[in-house]
Steps between C-alpha positions, in 0.01 A plus 500: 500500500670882431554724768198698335260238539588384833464896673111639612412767271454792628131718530425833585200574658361885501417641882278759611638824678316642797548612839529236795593436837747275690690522768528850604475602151245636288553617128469467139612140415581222215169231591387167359333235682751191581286254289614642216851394590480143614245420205791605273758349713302158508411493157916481482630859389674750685262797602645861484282824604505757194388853680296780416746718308520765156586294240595558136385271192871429515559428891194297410607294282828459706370364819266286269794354289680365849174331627339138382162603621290764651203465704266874548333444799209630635409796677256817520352668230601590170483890430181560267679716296743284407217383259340830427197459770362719775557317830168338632408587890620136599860509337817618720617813449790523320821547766861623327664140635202354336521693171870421482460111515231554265780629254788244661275182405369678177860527356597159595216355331546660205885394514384125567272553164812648284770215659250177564524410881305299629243699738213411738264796599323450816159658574635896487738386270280359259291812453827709466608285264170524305524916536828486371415357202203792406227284713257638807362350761146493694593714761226373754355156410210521736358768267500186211547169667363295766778243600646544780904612470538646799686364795514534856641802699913403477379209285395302200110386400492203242325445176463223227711577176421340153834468257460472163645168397791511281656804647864533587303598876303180478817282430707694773249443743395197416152514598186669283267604814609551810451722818738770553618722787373889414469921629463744228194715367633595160559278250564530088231643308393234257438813248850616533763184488810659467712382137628109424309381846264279485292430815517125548334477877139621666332508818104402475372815478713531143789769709827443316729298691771390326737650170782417271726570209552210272763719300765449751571181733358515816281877593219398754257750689309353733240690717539238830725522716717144428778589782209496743387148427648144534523397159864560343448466131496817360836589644631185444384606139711855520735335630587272244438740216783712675693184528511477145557869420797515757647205260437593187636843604827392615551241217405206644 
């Protein structure tokens, strides 16, 4: 076996910034929930943090080029006018920490789209990656659905997702229907799917739950929240995508 094949490829995985307290400290930090971590970990790579942070097309494209996979995971709301809306009287106000991972994620998804790397969006993630490619969202989806996607207060509800069989989701997963840990209120608006996804995954009540590019290897949105589960296969999935990227980009 090379030296290539027998090293963990390595995944980035986006955080959020915001302000938080430990120990006798209290002040704007770098966040993201440990599941993240140890799903990537598990699933056999080696899990770096990428911060909130200015970057060009070019740093971009950098940081991109010295990963084997990214994960964008999820978080609070994306800023409506990041797809040309008003913002509805349930969606967070835009903060500047916010509006600046907004534009962090945005530019790494667009570098992950100009060098293939394989990519799974998680909840937030997967609507930012549909806004980044000229889709909207449902901003509220009380106002149009009737599932419940909620969660608890500091946790996750649960709901029954449909895959559509054949799907690069379907054979990652390795199921077609299946109940799935979930918190969000937005969601993709059918009407505006953002360009070369194709939504592959729905809850009951027809709410988008799942997306992917079949131009490139291995881009995934999902609208669960797989790091909060007990079933493995979707980062096992990333995982060995970026296994293969990490040796076809060092030559085998």
């Amino acid at each position: 076996m090379s030296a290539a094949a027998a090293s963990r490829p390595v995944v980035g995985i986006t955080t959020y910034e915001d302000r938080a307290r430990w120990g006798d400290w209290d002040q704007l930090a770098e966040l993201l929930p440990a599941s993240y971590v140890r799903s990537v970990e598990r699933a056999g790579a080696v899990p770096v943090l990428i911060p909130v942070q200015d970057l060009t097309p070019g740093d971009a494209l950098n940081l991109v080029s010295r990963l084997d996979g990214l994960v964008v995971a999820g978080g609070p709301d994306v800023a409506p006018a990041r797809y040309g809306a008003e913002r509805h009287s349930e969606t967070s106000e835009p903060t500047e920490s916010r509006s600046r991972r907004d534009a962090t994620e945005i530019a790494l998804i667009e570098a992950v789209t100009a060098r293939p790397t394989p990519t799974l969006a998680i909840c937030r993630g997967m609507q930012l990656l549909n806004v980044a490619r000229g889709g909207s969202l449902v901003q509220h989806l009380p106002d149009v659905a009737e599932g419940e996607h909620g969660g608890t207060p500091g946790g996750f509800g649960s709901h029954v997702v449909q895959l559509e069989g054949g799907s690069l989701l379907a054979k990652a997963a390795g199921w077609q229907r299946a109940t799935v840990p979930t918190r969000h209120h937005q969601a993709i608006d059918p009407a505006g799917l953002g360009r070369d996804l194709l939504a592959v995954a729905f809850a009951e009540d027809g709410t988008i739950e799942a997306v992917e590019d079949r131009s490139v290897p291995f881009l995934v949105g999902v609208q669960w929240h797989p790091e909060a589960g007990d079933d493995p296969r979707l980062f096992l999935a990333l995982v060995e995508a970026a296994r293969s990227a990490m040796v076809a980009r060092r030559g085998g």
